[in-house]
C-alpha positions as CSV (number, residue, x, y, z in Angstrom):
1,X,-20.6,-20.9,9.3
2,X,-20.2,-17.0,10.0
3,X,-18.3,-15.3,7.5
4,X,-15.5,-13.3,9.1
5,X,-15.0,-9.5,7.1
6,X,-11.5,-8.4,6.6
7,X,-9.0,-8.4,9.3
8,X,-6.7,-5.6,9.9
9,X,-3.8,-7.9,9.6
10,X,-5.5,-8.7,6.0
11,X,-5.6,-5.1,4.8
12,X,-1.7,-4.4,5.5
13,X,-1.3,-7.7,3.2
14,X,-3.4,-6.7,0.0
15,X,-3.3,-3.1,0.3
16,X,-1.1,-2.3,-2.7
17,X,-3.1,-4.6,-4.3
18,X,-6.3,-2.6,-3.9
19,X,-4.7,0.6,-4.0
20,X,-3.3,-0.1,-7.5
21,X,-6.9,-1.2,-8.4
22,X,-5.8,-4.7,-9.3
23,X,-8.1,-6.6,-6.5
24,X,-11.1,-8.2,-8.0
25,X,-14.3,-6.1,-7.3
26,X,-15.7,-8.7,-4.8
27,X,-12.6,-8.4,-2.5
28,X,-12.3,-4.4,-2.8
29,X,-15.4,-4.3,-1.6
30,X,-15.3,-6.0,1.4
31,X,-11.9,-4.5,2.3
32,X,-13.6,-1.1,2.1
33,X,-16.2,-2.2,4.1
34,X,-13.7,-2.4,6.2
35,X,-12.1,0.4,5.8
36,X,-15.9,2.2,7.0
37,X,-15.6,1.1,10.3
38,X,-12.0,0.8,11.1
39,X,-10.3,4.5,11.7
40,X,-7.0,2.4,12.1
41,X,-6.6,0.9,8.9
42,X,-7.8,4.3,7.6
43,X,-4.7,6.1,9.0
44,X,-2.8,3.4,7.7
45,X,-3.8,3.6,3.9
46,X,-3.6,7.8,4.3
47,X,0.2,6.9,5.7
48,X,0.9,4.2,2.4
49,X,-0.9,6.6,0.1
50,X,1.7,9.5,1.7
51,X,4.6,7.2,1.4
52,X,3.7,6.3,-2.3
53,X,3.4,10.1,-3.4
54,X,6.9,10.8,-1.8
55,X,8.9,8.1,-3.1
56,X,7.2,8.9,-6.6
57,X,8.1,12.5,-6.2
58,X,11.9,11.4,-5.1
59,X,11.9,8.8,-8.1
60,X,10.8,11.9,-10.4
61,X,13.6,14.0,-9.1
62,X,16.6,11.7,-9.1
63,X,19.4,11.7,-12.0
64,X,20.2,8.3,-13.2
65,X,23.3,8.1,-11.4
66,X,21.5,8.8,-7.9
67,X,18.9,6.3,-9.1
68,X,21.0,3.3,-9.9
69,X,22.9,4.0,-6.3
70,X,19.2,4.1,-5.0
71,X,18.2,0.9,-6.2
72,X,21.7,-0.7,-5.5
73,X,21.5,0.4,-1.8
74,X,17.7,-1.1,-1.3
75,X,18.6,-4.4,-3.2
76,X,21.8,-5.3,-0.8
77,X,19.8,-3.6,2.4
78,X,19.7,-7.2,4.9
């Protein structure tokens, strides 16, 4: 049986996982493999790595008040 590498559709699943470095080294390795030959999924960890740094930054910047609203609004969001 051929092995298959990582799918595109596999990389949007684990990214955070990898990204946090909490994917075992086997499994990193074979989603960066990926990542080598797919300028796709490249654009999309540059756009989740953007998206991380902002929400930090807004998370950082927040008063308690405006961070409990925050919070409340994303739990209720349907």
């Amino acid at each position: 049986m051929i092995e298959v590498g990582v799918r595109c559709s596999e990389l949007v699943d684990v990214i955070t996982d990898w990204m946090e470095g909490a994917m075992p080294e086997g499994r990193a390795a074979e989603l960066e493999e990926h990542l080598a030959i797919c300028p796709h999924c490249v654009d999309y960890v540059d756009q989740m790595r953007t998206a991380t740094a902002l929400l930090r930054r807004l998370n950082d910047d927040l008063d308690d008040g405006n961070h409990q609203r925050l919070l409340r609004a994303f739990r209720t969001w349907t």
